[in-house]
C-alpha positions as CSV (number, residue, x, y, z in Angstrom):
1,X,62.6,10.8,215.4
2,X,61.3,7.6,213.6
3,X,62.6,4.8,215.3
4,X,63.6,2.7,212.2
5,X,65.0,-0.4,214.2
6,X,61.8,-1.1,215.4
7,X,60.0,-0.5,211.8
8,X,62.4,-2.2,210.3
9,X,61.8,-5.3,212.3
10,X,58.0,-5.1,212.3
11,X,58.3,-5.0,208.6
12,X,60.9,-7.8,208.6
13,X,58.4,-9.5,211.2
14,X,55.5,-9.2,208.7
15,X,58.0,-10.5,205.6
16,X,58.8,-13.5,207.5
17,X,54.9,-14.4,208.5
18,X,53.9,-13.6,205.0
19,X,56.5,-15.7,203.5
20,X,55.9,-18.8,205.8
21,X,52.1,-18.3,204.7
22,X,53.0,-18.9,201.2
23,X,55.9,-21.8,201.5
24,X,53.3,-23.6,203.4
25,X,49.9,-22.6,200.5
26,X,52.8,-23.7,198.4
27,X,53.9,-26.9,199.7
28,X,52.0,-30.0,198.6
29,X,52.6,-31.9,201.9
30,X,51.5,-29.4,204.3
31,X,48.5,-27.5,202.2
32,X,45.2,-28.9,203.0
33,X,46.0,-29.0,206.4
34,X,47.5,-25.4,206.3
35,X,44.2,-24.5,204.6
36,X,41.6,-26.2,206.8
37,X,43.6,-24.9,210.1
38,X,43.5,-21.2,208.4
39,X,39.7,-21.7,207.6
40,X,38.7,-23.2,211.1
41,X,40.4,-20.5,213.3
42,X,38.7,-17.8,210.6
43,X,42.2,-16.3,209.6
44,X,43.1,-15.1,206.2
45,X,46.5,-13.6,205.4
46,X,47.4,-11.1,202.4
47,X,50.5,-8.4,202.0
48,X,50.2,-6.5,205.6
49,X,46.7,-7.4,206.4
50,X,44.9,-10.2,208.7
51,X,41.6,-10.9,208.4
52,X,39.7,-12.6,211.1
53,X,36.5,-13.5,210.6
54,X,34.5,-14.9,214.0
55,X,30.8,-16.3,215.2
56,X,31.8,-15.6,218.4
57,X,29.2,-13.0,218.9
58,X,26.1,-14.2,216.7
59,X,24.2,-15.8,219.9
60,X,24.8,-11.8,221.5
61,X,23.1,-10.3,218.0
62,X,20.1,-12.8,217.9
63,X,19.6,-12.4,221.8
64,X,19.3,-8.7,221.4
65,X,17.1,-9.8,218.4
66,X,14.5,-11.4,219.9
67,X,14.1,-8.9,222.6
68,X,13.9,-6.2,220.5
69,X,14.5,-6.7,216.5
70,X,13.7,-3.3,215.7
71,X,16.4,-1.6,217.6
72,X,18.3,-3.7,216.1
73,X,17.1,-2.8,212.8
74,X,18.0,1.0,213.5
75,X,20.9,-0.1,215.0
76,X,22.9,-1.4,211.4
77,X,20.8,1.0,209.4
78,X,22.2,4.1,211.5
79,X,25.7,2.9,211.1
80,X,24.8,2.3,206.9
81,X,23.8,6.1,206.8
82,X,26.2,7.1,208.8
83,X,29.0,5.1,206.7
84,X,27.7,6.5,203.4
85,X,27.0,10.2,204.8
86,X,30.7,10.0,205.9
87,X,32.3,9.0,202.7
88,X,30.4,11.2,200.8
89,X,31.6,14.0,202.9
90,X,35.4,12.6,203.1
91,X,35.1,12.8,199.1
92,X,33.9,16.4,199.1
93,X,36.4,17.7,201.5
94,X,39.2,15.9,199.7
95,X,37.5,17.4,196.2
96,X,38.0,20.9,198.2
97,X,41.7,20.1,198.9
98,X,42.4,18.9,195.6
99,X,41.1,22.2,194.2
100,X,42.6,24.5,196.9
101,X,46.2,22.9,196.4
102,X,46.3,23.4,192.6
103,X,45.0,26.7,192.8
104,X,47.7,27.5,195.6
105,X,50.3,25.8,193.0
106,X,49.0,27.3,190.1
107,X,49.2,31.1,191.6
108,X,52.3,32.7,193.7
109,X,49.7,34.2,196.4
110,X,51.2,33.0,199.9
111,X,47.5,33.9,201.5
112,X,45.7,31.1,199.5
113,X,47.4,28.3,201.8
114,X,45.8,29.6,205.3
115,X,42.0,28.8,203.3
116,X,42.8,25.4,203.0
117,X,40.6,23.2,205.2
118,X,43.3,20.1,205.0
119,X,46.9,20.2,204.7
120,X,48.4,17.0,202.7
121,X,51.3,15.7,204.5
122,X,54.1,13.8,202.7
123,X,57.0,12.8,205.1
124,X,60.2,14.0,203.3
125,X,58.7,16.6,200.6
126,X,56.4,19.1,202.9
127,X,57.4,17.3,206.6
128,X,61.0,17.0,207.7
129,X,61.1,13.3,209.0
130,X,62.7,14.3,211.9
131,X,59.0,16.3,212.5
132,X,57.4,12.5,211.8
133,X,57.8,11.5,215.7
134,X,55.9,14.8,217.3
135,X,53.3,14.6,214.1
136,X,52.7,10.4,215.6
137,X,53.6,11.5,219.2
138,X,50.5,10.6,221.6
139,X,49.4,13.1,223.9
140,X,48.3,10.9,226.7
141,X,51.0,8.4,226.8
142,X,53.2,9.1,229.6
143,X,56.9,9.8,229.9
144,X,59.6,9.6,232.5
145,X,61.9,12.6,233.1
146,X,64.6,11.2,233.6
């Protein structure tokens, strides 16, 4: 089962962060200061997302850059062609799926959903919610029996 206290206060948690964000950009008293602390700690705050932005490893990248620049070279260009070979194939399989559910909608043939090679899942309209907790459940954390 969902545990909606616990959403419900994360959610509340994140309201109350985002709204002090903006009474305090807002405020003419306490902006710059707001600001510059922001800016010097790397931080940037939007609706549900933290951006933290750090130098913290640059000396590590320009160590391993001297020693050897062209592994490091391969290095970000493997993970570029690897980024762009994996989109490309997350927009194909999602093209399949696409196809595959309106042809599953469009027809009354109950064999055409085993083809599929993704199953959308929409808490509430093809998962029960009560199903949401054993869909999120992890398999290695550890329970008591008691």
């Amino acid at each position: 089962m969902i545990p909606v206290p616990l959403l419900v206060c994360v959610v509340g948690a994140w309201c109350a962060v985002y709204l002090l964000d903006t009474l305090l950009k807002s405020s003419v008293t306490h902006r710059i200061s707001y600001e510059s602390w922001l800016a010097s700690r790397g931080l940037m705050l939007s609706p549900f997302h933290v951006r933290w932005q750090t130098t913290m490893f640059n000396r590590l990248f320009a160590y391993c850059a001297r020693i050897n620049p062209h592994v490091l070279y391969l290095w970000f260009n493997s993970g570029l062609v690897f980024g762009i070979v994996a989109m490309l194939g997350s927009v194909v399989l999602l093209t399949k799926t696409l196809q595959q559910t309106l042809a599953q909608m469009t027809t009354d043939n109950p064999r055409m959903g085993s083809q599929q090679a993704l199953q959308v899942v929409v808490p509430g309209v093809n998962l029960p919610t009560s199903q949401l907790g054993i869909l999120l459940h992890r398999p290695d954390a550890q329970r008591s029996n008691t």
